[in-house]
CHARMM-style PDB file with segment names, atoms N, HN, CA, C and O in Angstrom:
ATOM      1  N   UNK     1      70.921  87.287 120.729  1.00  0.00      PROA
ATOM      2  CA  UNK     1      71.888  87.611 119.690  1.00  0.00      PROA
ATOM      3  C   UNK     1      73.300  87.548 120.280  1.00  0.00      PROA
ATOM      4  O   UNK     1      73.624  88.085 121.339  1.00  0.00      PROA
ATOM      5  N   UNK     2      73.935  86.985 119.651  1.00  0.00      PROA
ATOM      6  HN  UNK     2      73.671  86.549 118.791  1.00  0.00      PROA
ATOM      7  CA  UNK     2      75.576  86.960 120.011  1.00  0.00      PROA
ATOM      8  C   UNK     2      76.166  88.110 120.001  1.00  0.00      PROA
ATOM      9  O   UNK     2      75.957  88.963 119.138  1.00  0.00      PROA
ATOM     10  N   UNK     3      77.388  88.304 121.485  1.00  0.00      PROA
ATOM     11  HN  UNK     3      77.557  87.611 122.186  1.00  0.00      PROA
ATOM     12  CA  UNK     3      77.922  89.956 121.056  1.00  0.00      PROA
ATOM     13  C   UNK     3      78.945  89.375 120.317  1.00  0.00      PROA
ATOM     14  O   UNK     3      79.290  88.194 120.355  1.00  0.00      PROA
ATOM     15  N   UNK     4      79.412  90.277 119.640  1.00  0.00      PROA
ATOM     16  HN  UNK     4      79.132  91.236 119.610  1.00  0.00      PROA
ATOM     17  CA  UNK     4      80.577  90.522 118.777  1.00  0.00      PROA
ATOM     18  C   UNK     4      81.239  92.225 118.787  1.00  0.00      PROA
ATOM     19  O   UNK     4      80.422  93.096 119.087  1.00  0.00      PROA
ATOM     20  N   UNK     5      82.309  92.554 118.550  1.00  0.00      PROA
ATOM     21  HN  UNK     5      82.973  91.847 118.306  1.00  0.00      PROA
ATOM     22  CA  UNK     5      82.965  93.801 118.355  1.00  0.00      PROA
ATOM     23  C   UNK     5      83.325  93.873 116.920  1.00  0.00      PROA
ATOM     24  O   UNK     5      83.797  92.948 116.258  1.00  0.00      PROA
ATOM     25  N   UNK     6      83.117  94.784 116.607  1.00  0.00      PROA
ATOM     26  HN  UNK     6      82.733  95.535 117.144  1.00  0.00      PROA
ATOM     27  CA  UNK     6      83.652  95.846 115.534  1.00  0.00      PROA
ATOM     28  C   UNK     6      85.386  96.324 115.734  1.00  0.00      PROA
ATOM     29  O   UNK     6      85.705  97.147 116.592  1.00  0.00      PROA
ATOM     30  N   UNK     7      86.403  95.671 114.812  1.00  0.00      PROA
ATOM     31  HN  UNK     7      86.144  95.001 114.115  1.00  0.00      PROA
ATOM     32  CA  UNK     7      87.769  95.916 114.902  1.00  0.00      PROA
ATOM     33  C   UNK     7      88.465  96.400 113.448  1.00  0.00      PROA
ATOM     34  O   UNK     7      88.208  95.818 112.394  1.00  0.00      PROA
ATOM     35  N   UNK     8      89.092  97.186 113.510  1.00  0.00      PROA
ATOM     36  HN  UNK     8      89.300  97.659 114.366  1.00  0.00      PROA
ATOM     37  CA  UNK     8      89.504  97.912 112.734  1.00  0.00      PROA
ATOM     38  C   UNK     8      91.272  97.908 112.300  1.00  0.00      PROA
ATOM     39  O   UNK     8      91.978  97.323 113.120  1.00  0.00      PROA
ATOM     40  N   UNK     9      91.915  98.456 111.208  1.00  0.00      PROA
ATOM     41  HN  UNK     9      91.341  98.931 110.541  1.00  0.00      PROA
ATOM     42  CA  UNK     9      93.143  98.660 111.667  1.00  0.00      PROA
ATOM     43  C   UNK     9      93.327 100.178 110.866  1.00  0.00      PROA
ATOM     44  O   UNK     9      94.482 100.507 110.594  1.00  0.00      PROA
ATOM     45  N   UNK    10      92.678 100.713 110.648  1.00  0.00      PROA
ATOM     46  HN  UNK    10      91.740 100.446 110.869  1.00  0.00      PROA
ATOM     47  CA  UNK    10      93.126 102.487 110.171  1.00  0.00      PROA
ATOM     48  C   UNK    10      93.977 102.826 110.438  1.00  0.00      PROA
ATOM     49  O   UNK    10      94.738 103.223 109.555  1.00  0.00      PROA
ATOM     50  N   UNK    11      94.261 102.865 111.425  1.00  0.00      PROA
ATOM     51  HN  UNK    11      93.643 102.542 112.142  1.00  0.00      PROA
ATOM     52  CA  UNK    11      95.554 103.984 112.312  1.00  0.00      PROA
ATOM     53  C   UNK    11      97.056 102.801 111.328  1.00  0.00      PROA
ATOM     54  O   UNK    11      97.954 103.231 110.605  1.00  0.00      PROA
ATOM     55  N   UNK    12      96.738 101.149 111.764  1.00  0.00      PROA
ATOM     56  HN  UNK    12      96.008 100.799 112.352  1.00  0.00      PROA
ATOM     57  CA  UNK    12      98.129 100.779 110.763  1.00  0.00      PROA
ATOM     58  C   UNK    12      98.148 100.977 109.447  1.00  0.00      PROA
ATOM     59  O   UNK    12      99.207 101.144 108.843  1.00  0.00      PROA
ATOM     60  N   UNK    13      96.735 100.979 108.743  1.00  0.00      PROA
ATOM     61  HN  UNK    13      95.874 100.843 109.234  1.00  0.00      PROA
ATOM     62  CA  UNK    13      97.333 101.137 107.458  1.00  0.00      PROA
ATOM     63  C   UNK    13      97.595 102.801 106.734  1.00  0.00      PROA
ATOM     64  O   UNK    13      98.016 103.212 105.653  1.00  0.00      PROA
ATOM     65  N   UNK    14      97.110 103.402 107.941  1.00  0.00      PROA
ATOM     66  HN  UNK    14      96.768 103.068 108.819  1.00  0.00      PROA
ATOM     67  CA  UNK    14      97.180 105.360 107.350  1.00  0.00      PROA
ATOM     68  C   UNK    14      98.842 105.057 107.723  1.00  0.00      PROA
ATOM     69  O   UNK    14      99.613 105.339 106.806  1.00  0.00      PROA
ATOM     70  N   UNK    15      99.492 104.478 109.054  1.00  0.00      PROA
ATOM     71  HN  UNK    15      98.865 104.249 109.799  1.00  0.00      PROA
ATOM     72  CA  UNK    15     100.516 104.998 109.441  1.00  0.00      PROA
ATOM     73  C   UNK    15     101.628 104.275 107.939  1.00  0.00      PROA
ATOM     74  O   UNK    15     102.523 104.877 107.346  1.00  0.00      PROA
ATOM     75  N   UNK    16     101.109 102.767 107.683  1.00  0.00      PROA
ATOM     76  HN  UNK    16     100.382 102.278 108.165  1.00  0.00      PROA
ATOM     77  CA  UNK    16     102.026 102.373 106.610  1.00  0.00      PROA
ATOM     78  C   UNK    16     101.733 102.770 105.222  1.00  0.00      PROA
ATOM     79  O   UNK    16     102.596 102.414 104.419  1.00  0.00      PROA
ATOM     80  N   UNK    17     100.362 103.657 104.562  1.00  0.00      PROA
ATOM     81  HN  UNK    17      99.661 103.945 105.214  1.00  0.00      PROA
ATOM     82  CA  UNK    17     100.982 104.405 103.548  1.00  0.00      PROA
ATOM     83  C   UNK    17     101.475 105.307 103.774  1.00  0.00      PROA
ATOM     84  O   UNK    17     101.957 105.718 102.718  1.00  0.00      PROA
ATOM     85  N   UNK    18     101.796 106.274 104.941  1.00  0.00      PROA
ATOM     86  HN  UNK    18     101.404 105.940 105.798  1.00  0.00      PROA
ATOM     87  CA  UNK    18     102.155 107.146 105.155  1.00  0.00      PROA
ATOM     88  C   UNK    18     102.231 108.716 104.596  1.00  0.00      PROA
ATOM     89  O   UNK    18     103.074 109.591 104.795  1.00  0.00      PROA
ATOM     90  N   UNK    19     100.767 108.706 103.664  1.00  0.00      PROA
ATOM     91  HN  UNK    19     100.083 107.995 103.502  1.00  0.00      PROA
ATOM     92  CA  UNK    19     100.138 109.712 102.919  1.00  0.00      PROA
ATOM     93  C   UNK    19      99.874 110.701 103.518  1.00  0.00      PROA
ATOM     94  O   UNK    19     100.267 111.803 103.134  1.00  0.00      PROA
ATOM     95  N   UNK    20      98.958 110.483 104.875  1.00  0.00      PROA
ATOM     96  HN  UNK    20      98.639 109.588 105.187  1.00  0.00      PROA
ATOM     97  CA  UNK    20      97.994 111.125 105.122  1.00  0.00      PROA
ATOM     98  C   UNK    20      98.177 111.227 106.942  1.00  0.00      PROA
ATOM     99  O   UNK    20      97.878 110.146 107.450  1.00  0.00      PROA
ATOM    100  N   UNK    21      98.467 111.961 107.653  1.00  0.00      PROA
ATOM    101  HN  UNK    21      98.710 112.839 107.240  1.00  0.00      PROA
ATOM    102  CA  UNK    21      98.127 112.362 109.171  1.00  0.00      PROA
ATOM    103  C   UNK    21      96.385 112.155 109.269  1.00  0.00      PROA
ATOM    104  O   UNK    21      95.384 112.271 108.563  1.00  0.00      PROA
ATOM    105  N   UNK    22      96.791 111.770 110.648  1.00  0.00      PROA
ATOM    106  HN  UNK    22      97.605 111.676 111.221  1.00  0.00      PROA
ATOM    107  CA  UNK    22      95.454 111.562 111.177  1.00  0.00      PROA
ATOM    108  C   UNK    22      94.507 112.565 111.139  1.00  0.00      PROA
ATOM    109  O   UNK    22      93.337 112.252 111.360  1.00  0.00      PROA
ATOM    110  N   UNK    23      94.915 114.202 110.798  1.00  0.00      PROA
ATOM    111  HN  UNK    23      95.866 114.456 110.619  1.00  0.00      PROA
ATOM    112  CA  UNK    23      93.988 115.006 110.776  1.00  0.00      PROA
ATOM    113  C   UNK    23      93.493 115.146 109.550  1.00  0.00      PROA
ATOM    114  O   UNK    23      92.277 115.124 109.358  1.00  0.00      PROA
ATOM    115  N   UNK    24      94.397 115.312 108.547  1.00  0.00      PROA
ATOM    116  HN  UNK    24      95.385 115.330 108.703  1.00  0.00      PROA
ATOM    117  CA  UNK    24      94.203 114.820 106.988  1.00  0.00      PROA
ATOM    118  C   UNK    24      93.266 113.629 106.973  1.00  0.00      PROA
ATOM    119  O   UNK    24      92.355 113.794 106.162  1.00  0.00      PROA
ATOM    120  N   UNK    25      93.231 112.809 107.440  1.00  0.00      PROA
ATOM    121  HN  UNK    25      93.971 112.675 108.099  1.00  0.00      PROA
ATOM    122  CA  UNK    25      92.064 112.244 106.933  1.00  0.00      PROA
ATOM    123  C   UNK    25      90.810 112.413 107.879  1.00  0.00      PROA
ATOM    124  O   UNK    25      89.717 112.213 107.348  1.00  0.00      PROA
ATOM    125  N   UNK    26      90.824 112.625 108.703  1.00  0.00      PROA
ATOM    126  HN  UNK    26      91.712 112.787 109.134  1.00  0.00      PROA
ATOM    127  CA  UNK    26      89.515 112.847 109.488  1.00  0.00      PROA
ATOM    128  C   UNK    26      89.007 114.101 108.298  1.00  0.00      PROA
ATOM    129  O   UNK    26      88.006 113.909 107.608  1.00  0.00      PROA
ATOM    130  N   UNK    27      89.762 115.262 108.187  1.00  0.00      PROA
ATOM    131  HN  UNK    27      90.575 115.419 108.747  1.00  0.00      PROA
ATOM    132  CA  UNK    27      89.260 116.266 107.158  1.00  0.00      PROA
ATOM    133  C   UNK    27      88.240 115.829 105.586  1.00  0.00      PROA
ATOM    134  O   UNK    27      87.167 116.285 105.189  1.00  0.00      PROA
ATOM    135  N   UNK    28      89.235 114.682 104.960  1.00  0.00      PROA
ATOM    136  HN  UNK    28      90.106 114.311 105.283  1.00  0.00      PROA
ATOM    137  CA  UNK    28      89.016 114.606 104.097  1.00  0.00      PROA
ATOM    138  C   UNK    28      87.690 113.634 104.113  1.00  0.00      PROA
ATOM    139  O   UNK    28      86.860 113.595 103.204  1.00  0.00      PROA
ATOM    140  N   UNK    29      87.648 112.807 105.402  1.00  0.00      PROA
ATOM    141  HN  UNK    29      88.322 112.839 106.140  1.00  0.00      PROA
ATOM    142  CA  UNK    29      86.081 111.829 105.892  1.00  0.00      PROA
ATOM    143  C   UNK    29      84.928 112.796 106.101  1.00  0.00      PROA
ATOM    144  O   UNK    29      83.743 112.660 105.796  1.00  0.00      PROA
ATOM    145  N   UNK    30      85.598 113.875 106.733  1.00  0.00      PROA
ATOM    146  HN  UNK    30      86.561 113.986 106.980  1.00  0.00      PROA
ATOM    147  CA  UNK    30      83.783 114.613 107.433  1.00  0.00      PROA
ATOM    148  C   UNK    30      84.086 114.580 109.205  1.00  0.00      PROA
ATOM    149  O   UNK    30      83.277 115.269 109.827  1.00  0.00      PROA
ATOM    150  N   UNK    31      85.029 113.945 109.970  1.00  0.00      PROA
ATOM    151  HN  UNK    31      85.686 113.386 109.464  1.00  0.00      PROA
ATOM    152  CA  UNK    31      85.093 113.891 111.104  1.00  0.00      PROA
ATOM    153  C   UNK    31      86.351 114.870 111.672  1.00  0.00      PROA
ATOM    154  O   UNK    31      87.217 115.601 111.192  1.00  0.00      PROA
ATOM    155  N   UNK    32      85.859 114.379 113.106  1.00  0.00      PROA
ATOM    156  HN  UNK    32      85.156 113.785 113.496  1.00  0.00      PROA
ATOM    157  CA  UNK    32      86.972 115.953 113.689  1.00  0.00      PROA
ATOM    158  C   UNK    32      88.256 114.794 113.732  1.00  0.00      PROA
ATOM    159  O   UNK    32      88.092 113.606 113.453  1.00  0.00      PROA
ATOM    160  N   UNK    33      89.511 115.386 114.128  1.00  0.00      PROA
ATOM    161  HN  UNK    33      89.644 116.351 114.355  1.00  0.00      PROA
ATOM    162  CA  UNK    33      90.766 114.999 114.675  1.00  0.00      PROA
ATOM    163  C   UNK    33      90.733 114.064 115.861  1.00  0.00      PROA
ATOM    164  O   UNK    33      91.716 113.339 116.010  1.00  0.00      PROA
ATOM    165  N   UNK    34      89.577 113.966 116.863  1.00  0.00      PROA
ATOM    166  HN  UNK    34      88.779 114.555 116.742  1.00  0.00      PROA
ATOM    167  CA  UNK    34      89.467 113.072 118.026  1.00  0.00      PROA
ATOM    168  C   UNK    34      88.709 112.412 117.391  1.00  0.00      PROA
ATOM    169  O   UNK    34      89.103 111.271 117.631  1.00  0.00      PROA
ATOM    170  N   UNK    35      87.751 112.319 116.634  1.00  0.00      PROA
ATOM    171  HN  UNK    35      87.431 113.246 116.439  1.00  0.00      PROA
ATOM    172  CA  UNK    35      86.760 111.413 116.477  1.00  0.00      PROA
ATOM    173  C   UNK    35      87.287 110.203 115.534  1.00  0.00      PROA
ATOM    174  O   UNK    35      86.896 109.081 115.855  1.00  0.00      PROA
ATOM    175  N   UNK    36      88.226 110.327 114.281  1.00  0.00      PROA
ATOM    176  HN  UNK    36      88.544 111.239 114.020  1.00  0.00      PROA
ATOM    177  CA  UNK    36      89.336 109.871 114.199  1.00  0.00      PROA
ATOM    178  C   UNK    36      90.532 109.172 114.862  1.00  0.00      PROA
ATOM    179  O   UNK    36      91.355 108.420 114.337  1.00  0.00      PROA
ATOM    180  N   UNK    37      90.433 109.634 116.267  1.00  0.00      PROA
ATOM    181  HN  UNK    37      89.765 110.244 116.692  1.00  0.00      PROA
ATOM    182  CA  UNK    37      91.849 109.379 116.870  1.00  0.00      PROA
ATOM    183  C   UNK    37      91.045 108.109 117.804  1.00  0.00      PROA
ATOM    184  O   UNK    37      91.851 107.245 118.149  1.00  0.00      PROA
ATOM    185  N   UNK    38      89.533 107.836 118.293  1.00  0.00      PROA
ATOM    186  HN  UNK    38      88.878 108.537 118.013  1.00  0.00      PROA
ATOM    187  CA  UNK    38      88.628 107.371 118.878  1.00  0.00      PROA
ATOM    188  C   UNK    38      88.569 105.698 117.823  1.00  0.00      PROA
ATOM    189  O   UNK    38      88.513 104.486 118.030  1.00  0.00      PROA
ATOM    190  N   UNK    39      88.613 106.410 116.962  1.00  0.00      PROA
ATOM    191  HN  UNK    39      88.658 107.395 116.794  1.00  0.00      PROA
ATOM    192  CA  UNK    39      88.142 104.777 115.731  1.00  0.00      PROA
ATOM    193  C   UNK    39      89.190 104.886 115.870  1.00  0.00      PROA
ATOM    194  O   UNK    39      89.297 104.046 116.764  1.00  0.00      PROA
ATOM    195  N   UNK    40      90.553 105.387 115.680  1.00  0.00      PROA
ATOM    196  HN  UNK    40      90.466 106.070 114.954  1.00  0.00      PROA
ATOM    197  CA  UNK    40      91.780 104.071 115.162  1.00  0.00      PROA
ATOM    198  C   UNK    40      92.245 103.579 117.045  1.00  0.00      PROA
ATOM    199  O   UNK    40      93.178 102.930 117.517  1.00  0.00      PROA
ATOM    200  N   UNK    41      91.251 104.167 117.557  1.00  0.00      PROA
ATOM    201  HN  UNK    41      90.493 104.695 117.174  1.00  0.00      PROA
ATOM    202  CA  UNK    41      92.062 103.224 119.366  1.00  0.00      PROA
ATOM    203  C   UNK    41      91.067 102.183 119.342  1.00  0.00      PROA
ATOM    204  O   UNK    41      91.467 101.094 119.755  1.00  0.00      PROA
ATOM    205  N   UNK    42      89.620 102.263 118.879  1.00  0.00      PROA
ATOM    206  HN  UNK    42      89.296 103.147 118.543  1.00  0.00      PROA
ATOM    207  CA  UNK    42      88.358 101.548 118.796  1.00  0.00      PROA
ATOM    208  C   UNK    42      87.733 101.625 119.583  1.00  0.00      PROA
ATOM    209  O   UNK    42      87.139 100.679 120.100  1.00  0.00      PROA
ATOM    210  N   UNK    43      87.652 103.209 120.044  1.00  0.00      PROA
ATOM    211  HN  UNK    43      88.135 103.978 119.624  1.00  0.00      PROA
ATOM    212  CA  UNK    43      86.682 102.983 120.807  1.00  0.00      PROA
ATOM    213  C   UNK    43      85.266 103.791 120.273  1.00  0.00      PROA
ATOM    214  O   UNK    43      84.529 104.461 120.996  1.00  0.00      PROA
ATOM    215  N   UNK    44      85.131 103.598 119.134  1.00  0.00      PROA
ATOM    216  HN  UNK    44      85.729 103.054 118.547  1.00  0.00      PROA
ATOM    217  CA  UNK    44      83.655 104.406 118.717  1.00  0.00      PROA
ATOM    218  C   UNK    44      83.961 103.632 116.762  1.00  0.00      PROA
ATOM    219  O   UNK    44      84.811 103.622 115.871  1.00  0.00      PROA
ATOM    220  N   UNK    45      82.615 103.130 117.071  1.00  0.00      PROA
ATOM    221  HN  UNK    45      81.925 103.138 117.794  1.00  0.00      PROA
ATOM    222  CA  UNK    45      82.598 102.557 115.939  1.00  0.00      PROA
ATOM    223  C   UNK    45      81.837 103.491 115.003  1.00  0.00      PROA
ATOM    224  O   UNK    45      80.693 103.774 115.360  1.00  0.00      PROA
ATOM    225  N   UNK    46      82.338 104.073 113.733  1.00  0.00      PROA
ATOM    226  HN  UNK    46      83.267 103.842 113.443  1.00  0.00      PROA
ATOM    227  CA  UNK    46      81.672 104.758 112.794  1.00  0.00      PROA
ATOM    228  C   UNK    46      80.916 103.922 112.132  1.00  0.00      PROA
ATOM    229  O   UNK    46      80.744 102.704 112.173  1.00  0.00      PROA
ATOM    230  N   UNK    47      80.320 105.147 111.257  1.00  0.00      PROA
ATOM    231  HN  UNK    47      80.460 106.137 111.224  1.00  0.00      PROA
ATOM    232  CA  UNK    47      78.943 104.900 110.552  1.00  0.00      PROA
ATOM    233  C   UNK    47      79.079 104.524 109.346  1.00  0.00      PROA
ATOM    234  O   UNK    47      79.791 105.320 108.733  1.00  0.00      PROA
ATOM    235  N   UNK    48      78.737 103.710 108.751  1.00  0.00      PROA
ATOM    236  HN  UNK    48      78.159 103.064 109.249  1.00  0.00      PROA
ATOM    237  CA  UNK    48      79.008 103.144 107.219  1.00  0.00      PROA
ATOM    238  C   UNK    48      79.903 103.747 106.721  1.00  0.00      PROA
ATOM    239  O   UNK    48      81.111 103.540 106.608  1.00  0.00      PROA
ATOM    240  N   UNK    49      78.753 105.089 106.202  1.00  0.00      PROA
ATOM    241  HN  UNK    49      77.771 105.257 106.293  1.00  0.00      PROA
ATOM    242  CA  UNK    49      79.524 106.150 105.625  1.00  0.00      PROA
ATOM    243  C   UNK    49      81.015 106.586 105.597  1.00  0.00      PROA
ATOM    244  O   UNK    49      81.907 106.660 104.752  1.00  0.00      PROA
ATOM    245  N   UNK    50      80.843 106.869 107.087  1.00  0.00      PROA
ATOM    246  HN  UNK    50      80.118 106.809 107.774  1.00  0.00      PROA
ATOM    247  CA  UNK    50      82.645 106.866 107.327  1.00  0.00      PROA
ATOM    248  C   UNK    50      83.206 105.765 107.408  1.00  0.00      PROA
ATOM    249  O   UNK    50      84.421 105.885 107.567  1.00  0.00      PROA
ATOM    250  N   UNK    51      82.850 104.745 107.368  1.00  0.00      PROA
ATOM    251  HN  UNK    51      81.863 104.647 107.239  1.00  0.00      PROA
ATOM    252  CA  UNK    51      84.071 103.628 107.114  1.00  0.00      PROA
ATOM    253  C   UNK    51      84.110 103.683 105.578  1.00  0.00      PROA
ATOM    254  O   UNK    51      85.266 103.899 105.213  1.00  0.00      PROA
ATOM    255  N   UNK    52      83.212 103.557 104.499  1.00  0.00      PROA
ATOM    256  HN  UNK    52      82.273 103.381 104.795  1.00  0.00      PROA
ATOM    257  CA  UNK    52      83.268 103.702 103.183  1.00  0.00      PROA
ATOM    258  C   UNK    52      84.635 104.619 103.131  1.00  0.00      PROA
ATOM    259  O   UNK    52      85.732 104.280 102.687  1.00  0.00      PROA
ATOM    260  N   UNK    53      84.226 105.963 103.754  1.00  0.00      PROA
ATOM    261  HN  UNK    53      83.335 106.238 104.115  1.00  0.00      PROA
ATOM    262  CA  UNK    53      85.190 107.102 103.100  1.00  0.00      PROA
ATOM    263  C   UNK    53      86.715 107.067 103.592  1.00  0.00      PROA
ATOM    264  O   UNK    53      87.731 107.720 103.357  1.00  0.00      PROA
ATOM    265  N   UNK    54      86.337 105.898 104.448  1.00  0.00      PROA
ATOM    266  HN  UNK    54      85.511 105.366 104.639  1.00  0.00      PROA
ATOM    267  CA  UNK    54      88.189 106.192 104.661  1.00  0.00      PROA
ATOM    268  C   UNK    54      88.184 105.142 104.033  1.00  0.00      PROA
ATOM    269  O   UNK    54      88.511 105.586 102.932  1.00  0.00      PROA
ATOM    270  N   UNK    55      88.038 103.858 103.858  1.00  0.00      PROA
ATOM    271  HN  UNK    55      87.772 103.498 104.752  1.00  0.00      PROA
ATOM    272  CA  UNK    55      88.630 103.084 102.833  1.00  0.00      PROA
ATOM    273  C   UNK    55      89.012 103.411 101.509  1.00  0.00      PROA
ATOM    274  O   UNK    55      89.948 102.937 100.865  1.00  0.00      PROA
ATOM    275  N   UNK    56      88.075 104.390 101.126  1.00  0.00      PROA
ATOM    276  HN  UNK    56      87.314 104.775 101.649  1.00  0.00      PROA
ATOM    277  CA  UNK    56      88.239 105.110  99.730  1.00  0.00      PROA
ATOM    278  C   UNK    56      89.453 105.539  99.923  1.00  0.00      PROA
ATOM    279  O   UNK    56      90.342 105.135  99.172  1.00  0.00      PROA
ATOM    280  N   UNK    57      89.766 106.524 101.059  1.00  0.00      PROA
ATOM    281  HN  UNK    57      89.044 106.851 101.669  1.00  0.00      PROA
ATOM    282  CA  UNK    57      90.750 107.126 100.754  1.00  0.00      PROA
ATOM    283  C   UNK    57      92.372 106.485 101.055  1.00  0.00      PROA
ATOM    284  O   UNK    57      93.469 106.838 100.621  1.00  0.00      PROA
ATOM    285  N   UNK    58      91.961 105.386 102.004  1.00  0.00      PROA
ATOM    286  HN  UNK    58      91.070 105.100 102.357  1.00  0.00      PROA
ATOM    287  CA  UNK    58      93.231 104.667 102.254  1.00  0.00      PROA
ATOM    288  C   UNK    58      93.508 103.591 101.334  1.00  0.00      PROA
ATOM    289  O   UNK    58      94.503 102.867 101.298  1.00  0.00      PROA
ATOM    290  N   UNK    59      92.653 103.590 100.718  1.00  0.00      PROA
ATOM    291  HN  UNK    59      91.845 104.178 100.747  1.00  0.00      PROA
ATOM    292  CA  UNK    59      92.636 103.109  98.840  1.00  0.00      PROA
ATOM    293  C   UNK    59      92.829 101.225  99.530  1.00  0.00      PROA
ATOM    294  O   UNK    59      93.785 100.498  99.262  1.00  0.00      PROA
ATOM    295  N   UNK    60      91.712 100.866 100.360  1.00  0.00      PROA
ATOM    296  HN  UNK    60      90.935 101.457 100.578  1.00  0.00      PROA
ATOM    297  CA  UNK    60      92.166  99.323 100.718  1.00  0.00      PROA
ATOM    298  C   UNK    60      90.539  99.212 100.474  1.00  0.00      PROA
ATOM    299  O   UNK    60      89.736 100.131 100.317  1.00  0.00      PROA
ATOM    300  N   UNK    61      90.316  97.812 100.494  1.00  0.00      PROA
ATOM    301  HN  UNK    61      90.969  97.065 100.622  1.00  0.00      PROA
ATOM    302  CA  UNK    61      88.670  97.064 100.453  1.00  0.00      PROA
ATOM    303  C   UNK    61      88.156  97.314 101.843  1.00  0.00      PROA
ATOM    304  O   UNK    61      88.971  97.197 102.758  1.00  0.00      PROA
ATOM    305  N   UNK    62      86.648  97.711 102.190  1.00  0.00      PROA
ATOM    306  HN  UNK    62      85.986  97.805 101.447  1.00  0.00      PROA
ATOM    307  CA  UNK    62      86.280  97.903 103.490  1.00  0.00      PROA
ATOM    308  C   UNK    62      86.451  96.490 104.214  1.00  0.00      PROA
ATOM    309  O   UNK    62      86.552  96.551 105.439  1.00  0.00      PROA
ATOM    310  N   UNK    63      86.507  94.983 103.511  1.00  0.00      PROA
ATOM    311  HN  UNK    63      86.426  94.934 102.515  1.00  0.00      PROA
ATOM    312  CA  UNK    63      86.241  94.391 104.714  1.00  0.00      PROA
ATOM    313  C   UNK    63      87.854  93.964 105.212  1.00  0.00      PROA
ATOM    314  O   UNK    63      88.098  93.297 106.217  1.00  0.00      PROA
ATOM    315  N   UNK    64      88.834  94.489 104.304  1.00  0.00      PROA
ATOM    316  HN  UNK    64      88.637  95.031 103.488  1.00  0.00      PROA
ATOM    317  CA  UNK    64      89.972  94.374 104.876  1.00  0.00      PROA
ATOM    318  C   UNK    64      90.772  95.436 105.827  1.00  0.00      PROA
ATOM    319  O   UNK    64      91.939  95.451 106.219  1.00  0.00      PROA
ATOM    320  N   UNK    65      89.561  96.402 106.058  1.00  0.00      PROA
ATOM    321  HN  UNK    65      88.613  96.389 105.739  1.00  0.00      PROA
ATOM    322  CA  UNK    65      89.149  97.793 107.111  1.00  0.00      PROA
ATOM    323  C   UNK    65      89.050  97.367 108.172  1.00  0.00      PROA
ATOM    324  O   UNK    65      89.848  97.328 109.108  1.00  0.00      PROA
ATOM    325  N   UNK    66      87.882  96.970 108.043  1.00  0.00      PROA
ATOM    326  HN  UNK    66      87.233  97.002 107.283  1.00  0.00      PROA
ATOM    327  CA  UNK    66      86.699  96.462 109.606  1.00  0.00      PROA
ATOM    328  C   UNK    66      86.428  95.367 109.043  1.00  0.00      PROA
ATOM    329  O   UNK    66      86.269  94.998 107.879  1.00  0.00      PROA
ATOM    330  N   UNK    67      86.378  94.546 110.817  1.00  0.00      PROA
ATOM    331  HN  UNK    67      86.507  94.846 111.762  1.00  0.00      PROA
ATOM    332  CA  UNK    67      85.376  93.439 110.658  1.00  0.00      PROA
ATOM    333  C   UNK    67      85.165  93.413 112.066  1.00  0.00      PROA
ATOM    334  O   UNK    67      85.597  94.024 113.043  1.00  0.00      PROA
ATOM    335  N   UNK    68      84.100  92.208 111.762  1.00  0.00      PROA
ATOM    336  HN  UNK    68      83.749  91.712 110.968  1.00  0.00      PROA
ATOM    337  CA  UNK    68      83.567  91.937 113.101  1.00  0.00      PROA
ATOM    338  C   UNK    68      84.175  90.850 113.688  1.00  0.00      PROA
ATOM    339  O   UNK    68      84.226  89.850 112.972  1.00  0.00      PROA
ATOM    340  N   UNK    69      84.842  90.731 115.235  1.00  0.00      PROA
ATOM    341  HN  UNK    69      84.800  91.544 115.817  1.00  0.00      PROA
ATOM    342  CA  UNK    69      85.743  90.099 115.807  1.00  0.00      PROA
ATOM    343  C   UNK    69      84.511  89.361 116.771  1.00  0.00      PROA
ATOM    344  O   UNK    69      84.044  90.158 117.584  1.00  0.00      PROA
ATOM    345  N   UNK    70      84.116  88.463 116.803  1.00  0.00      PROA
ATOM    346  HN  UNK    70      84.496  87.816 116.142  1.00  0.00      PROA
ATOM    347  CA  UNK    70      83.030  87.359 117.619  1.00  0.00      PROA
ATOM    348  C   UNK    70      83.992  86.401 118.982  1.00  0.00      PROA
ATOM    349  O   UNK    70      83.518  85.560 119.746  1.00  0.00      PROA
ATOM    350  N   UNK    71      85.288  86.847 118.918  1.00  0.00      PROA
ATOM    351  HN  UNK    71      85.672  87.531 118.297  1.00  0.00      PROA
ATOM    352  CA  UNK    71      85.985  86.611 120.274  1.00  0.00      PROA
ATOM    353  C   UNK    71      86.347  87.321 121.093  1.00  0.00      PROA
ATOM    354  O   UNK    71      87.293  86.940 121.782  1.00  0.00      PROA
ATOM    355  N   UNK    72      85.821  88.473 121.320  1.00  0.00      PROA
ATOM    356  HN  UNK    72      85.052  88.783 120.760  1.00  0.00      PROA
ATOM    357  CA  UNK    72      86.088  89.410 122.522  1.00  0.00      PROA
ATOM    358  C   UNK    72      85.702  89.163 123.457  1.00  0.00      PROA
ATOM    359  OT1 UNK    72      85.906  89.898 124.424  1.00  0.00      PROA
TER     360      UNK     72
END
């Protein structure tokens, strides 16, 4: 199987609506403040679930969230 990475941009698009602090939304996902601060550096890829719930809340489409980057 081919590796590929899981890449994200959360941290730019929380910082450019500028709604919500990083703890605010980890709260409003279900996750702590580091575990949050871990996905927007990339280094821990969440679970569906939590990618669903922050897209919900950063009000964007998941695959314009995450995708999978096959050139790392």
């Amino acid at each position: 199987m081919k590796e590929f990475t899981i890449k994200n941009k959360v941290k730019l698009v929380r910082i450019e609506k500028g709604r919500l602090t990083q703890g605010e939304l980890a709260k409003l996902v279900g996750v702590t403040r580091q575990t949050m601060n871990l996905i927007e550096a990339q280094k821990y890829n969440p679970t569906i679930r939590v990618c669903l719930l922050i897209s919900k809340h950063l009000e964007i489409p998941l695959d314009e969230l995450f995708w999978i980057d096959e050139n790392h």
